[in-house]
N, C-alpha and C positions, 0 to 999 in steps of 0.2 A: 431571549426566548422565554417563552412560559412555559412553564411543568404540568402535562395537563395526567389523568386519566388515560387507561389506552383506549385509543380510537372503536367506534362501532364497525361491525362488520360491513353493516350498510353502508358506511361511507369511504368503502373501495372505491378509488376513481373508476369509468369505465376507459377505455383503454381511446373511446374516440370523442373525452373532452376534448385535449389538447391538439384540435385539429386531423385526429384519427393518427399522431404519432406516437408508435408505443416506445416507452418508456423502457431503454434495456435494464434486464434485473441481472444482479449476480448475487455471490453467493460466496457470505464469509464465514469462514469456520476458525475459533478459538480453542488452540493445546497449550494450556497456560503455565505449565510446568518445564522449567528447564536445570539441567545440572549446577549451575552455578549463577546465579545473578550476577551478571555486571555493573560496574562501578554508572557506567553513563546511561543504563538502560532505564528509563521510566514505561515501559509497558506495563501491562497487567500483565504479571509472570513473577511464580513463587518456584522456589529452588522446593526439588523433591526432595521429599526425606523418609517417607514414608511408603509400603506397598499400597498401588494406586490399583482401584478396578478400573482399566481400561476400558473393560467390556462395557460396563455398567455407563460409563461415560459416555461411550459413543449412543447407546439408549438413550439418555438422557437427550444427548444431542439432535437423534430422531425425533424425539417426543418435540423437543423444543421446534425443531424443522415443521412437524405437523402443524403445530399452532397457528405457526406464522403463514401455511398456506392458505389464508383465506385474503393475502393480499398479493397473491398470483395472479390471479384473474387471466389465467389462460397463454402468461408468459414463460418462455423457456428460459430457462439460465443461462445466460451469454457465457459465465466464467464463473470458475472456483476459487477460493483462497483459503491454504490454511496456512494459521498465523500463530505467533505466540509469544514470551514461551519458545519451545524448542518443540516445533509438531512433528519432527521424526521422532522424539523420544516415545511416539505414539507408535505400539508396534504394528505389522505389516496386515499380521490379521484381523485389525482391528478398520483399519485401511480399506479393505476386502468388504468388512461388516458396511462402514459407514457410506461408501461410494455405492454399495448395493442399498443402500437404504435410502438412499436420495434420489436415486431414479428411478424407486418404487414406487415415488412417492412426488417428485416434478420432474417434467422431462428438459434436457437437456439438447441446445443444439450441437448441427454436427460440429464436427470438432473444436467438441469446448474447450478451454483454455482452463486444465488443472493443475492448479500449482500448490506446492509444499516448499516454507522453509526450512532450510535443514543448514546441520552445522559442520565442520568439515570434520571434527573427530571422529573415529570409526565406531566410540562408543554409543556415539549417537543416534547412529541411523543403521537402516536394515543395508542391506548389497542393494545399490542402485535398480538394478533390473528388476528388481521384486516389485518397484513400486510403477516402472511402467507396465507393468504385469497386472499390477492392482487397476490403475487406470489412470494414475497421474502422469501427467504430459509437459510438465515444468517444473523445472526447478529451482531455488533461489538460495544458493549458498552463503552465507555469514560469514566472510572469510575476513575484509575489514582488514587486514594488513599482512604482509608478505615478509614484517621484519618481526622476529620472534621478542626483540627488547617491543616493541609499540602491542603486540599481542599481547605479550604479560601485564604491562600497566595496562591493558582495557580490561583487565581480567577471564580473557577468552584462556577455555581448558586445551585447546588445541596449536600449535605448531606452523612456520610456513611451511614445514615440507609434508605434513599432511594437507593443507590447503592445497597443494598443487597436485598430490596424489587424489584428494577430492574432485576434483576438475577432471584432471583426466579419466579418473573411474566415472565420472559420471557421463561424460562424452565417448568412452567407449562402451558404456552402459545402453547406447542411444538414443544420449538428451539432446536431441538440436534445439531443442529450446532451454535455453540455460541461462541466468542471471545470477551475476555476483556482486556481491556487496564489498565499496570499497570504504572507508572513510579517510578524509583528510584534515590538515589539522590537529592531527595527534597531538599529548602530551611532548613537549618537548622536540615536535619532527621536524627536521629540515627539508629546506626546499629539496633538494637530491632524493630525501629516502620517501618524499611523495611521491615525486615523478618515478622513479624506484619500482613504488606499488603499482602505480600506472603500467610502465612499461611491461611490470610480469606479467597483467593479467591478457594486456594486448597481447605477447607472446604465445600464451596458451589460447589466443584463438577464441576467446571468450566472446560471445554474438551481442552479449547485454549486459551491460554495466549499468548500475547504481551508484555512483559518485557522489559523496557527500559530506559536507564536512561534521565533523564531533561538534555537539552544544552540548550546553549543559544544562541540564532540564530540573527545576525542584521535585526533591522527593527521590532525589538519585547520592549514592555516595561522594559523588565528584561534587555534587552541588553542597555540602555539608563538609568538605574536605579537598578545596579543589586543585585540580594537578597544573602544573607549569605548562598555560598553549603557548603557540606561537604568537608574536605581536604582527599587529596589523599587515605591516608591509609583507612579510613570509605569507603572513594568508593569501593577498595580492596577489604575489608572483604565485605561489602555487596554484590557484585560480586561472591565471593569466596563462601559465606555463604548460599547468594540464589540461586545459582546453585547446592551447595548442597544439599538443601530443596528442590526444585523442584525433583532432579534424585530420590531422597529417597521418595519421592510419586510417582512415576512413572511418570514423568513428561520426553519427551524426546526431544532436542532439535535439531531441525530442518534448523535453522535460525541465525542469528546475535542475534533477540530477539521473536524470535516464537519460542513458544515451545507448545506442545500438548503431550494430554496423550496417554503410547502406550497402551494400552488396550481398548482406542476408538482416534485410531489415524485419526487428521482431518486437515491437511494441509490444507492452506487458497491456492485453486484454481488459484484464482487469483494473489495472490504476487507471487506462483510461476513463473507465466508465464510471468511475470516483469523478475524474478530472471534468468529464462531459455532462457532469451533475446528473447520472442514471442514478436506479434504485437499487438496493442491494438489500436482501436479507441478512440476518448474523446471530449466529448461533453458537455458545459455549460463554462461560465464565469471563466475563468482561468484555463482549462482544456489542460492537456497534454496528447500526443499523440505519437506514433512510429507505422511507415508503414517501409514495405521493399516492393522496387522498380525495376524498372531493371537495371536504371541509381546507385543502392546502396541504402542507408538505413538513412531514414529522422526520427527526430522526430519534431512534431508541438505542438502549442500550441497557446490558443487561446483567446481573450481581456480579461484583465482581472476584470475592471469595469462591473456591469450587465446593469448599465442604455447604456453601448457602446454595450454591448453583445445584449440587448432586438434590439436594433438599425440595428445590423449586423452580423449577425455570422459566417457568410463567412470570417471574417478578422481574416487570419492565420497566424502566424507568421512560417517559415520554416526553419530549420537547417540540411542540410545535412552532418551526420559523416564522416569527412576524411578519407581514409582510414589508413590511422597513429595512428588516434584514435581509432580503432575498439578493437584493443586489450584492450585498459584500459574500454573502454565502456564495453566491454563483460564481463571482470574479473569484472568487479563493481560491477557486479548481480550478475554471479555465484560463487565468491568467498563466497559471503554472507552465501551460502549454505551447511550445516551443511558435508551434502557428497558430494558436487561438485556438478559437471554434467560429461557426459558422452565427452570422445576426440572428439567423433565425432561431439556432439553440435556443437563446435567451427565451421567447414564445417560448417553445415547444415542451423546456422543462420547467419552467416558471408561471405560464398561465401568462404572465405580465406582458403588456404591450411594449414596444422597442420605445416609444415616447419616454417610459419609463427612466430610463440610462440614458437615454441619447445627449441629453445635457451637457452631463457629467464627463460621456466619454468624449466629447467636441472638446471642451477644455482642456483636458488630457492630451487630447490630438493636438491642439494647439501650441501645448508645451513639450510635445514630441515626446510623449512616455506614452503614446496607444495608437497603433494602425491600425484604421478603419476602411482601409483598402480592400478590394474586389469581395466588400460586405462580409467581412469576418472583422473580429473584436481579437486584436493581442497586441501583447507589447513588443515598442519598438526596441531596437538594441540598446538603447539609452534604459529605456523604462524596464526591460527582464533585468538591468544591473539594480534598480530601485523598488523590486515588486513589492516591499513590506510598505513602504510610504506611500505605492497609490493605493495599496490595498485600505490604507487605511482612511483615504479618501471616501471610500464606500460606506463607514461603519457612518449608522445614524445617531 
């Protein structure tokens, strides 16, 4: 990618280049402050230590919203996301401020899809009902393990039996829309206290899981100090194991590590429209972003420090995708996707003709890592077990 300058106004796409299909936008929002940093986390996210102006923040965060509306061009916001960081540590009034100031300001379709991570301690977030009360409509708990020894070594401040009190407050709060974060692969876990994790959250009923396993990312404490995983074969079977337990509770998978139940299937709005190569605004202290243009298709991203973000939030960083890279860009999201996407996507968010790929994906098809059946692009069962190695097919 090249690092350009931020884009002119003028060269908002209009909305019927791409064959007159618009382009869904959503809408990320960055709380980049949480209690405790974790050992495996590499997000943008600094431990509080200091009294923080909320108020002032979520300003900031408006101001920074206005800017970027000159690359709406008449689109609603499909979905919300706030991330971080710990965004309940964000209080409820502030919540009230900031959702009232986004729809003063772009309008939103009906029943957008708003979601807030939060964490299951009680210190961290407001009473559930406050925030459907505010206007958020999802939820994504942290919860990441059910055994209090694999909680402690991740450095989480909270407990399994408030994870499971978190759950239930939040579904008797009235979150039907609810996702929890499990990870597998723990320092040291056995095949047992995986399936273990598994099993609690299926019990509680939980509609959407995030299943994933721990890596270890540079620039993280694990990565500079790193803890005892499981070897290969334990990954295996737990892989093996938990995707068995899942399908045999009706668990249906969607995703790399989204799965949801199919008899209240709830797909996260939001990652899809990552996944479907949509546009999304992003706004707050390390916040990434992707617009389509006319000049081609940017993603930004913005200071990562808050005391420089409180300071400036104009300072964008700009990457415009080559066109070389389009293909590995586009395959990176939609491959992820349990059934692809449609041929046509590739047009409709790329500008690029199907000639483009079609090469590529023949060969692929050939060696049985990509269905090109009833005109959709995904992998086969073979190729979702290998998606880093076709992915890497793509890179120019």
């Amino acid at each position: 990618m090249l690092t350009l300058t931020s884009p002119q106004i003028q060269s908002v796409i209009p909305l019927t280049v791409l064959d007159s299909v618009q382009i869904p936008l959503s809408l990320y929002i960055h709380v980049p402050w949480c209690v405790k940093k974790c050992p495996y986390c590499d997000f943008n996210s600094h431990q509080q230590r200091d009294n923080i102006d909320f108020t002032q923040y979520v300003d900031v965060l408006l101001d920074d919203l206005t800017n970027q509306l000159i690359y709406v061009n008449g689109r609603k916001i499909q979905s919300i996301f706030v991330g971080g960081g710990t965004p309940s540590l964000l209080p409820i009034q502030q919540y009230h401020q900031l959702l009232s100031g986004i729809k003063s300001r772009i309008e939103l379709v009906d029943d957008c899809e708003i979601t807030i991570e939060a964490n299951p301690a009680t210190v961290e977030h407001a009473p559930f009902t406050d925030y459907l009360q505010a206007g958020i409509n999802r939820l994504s708990l942290g919860v990441q393990s059910f055994h209090d020894k694999q909680l402690l070594e991740l450095g989480r401040i909270h407990q399994s039996n408030q994870a499971i009190s978190a759950i239930f407050s939040a579904r008797q709060a009235g979150f039907s829309r609810l996702n929890v974060d499990i990870m597998h692969g723990l320092p040291q876990q056995t095949l047992n206290e995986a399936l273990v994790d598994l099993q609690q959250a299926i019990d509680l009923g939980v509609p959407h899981l995030s299943w994933y396993q721990l890596t270890i990312e540079p620039n993280t404490v694990f990565y500079r100090q790193p803890p005892v995983l499981p070897n290969d074969d334990v990954l295996a079977d737990i892989f093996e194991q938990g995707t068995a337990l899942l399908i045999k509770h009706g668990y249906q998978q969607y995703e790399v590590s989204a799965w949801t139940q199919q008899d209240n299937y709830q797909p996260s709005k939001h990652n899809l429209n990552y996944w479907q190569f949509g546009d999304y605004l992003a706004i707050g202290a390390g916040a990434h972003g992707k617009v389509t243009l006319a000049d081609g298709i940017y993603r930004f991203s913005k200071t990562r420090l808050p005391k420089d973000y409180f300071k400036n939030n104009l300072n964008i960083g700009w990457q415009k995708i080559a066109q070389k890279d389009l293909a590995f860009e586009f395959m990176m999201n939609a491959l992820r996707l349990k059934q692809g996407v449609t041929q046509d996507l590739w047009r409709q968010r790329t500008g690029q003709a199907w000639s483009v790929i079609e090469p590529m994906l023949q060969r692929l098809e050939q060696q049985e890592f990509i269905d090109l059946t009833n005109h959709r692009i995904r992998c086969s069962e073979q190729g979702f077990l290998f998606l880093n190695q076709i992915l890497a097919e793509f890179l120019s």
